[in-house]
N, C-alpha and C positions, 0 to 999 in steps of 0.2 A: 636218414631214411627218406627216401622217397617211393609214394603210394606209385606214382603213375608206373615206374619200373618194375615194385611187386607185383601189381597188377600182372605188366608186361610178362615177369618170372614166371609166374600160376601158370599163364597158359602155354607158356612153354613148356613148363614141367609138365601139364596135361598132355603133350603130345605121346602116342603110343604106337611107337614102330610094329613091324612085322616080328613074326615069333624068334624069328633066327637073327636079331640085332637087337645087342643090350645094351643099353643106355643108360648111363650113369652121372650125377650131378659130384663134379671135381672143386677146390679152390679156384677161383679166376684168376688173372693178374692182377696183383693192387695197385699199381704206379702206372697203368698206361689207359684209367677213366675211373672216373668219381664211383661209377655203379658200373658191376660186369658180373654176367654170370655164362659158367664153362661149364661142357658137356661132350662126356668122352663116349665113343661108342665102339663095340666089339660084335664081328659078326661070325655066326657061330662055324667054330673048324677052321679057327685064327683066319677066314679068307681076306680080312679087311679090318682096319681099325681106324676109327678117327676123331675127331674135336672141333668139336663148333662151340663158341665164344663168341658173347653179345655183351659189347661196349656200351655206356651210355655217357656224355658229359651234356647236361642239361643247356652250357653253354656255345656247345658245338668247338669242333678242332679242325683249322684250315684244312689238316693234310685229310681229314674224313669229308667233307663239303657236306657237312651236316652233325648230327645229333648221335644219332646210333652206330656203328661198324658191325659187320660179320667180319668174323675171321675165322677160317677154317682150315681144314687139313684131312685130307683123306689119303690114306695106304692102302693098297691091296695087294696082295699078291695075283701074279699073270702067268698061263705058260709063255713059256720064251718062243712060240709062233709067232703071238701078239705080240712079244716084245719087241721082235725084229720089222714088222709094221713102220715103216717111215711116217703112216700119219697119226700114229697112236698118240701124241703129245696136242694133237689139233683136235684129236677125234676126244679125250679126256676134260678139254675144257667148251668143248661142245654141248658134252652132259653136264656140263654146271650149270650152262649160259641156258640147255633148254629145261631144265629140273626149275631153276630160276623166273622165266617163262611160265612153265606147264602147270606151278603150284602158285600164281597169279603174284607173284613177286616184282614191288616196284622198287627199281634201285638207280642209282650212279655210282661214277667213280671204280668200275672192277678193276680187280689187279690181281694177277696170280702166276704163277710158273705150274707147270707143268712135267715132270721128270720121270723116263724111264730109268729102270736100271737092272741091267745082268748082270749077273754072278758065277763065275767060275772057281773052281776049288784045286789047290793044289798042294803038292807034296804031302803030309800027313792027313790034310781033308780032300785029296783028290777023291775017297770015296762019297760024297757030298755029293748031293744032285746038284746040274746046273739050274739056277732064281732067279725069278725076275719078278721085278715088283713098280709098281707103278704110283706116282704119287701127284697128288691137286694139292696146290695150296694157294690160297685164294682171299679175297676179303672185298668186298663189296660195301655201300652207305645203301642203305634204304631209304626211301624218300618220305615215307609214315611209318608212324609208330602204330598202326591198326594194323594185325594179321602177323606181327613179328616172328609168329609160329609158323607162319608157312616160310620163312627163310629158311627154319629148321628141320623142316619135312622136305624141302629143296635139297637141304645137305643132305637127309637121311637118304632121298633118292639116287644124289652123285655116290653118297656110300654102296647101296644095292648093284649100279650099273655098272661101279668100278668093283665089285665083289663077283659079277656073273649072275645074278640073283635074278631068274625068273620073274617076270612083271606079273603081277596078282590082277588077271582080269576085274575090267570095274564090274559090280554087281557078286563078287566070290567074295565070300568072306572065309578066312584064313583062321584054321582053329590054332587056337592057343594052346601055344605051349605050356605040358605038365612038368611040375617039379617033382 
């Protein structure tokens, strides 16, 4: 058990996206840090799906150059105008590096790919629309353990922009959704 990490969990788990992205607490990985806790998220009208995962080893691990990891993964789907976009792949880890930025995130060490991909269909699913979908993946070290929630709300962001999701004027608050 360690307090500092639960700590850390709470307010992650306190964080509360927008109405139209569900966010769900998954199993972590066990063999790749002593403490981790994963969280998958869905945005609504399948536009996006993705996973952010926060590492902790109290002793730190050369290849993280620190204490904590993000590692993420974000999907969306795209129409295939955007897909054909030559900077879509630069313009994708753009929104990480400023989501990153914009929600006061202090990091080192990013590392991540970026991947378009189209889809065509043929012979028995030629009637199949042509897809395309776009994917981050990504993992950064934070530099403090204070505010570990805005790395999350960074992710939730690259999720929004790689969804098409409307930016929610500051000062609008956004009614909740009924079940």
């Amino acid at each position: 058990m360690n307090t500092r990490f639960d700590d850390i969990a709470a307010q992650i788990r306190a964080v509360k996206p927008r109405s139209e992205i569900f966010l769900d607490e998954v199993p972590a990985p066990q063999k790749l840090a002593p403490f981790a806790l994963a969280i998958t998220a869905d945005v609504a009208d399948d536009a996006a799906t993705g996973r952010f995962v926060l590492l902790h080893d109290p002793d730190g691990q050369e290849g993280w150059s620190g204490k904590f990891r993000c590692v993420t993964f974000v999907r969306a789907a795209i129409d295939n105008e955007m897909a054909a976009d030559p900077m879509l792949c630069n313009i994708g880890w753009t929104w990480l590096m400023e989501s990153l930025k914009k929600n006061d995130c202090d990091y080192t060490a990013p590392s991540g790919t970026v991947t378009k991909v189209a889809s065509a269909s043929f012979g028995t699913l030629e009637n199949l629309a042509e897809a395309s979908e776009l994917e981050v993946r990504a993992s950064w070290t934070p530099t403090s353990a204070t505010n570990l929630a805005n790395h999350v709300r960074a992710w939730i962001e690259l999720l929004e922009m790689s969804a098409g999701l409307a930016p929610i004027p500051n000062g609008v608050t956004q009614l909740s959704r009924s079940r």
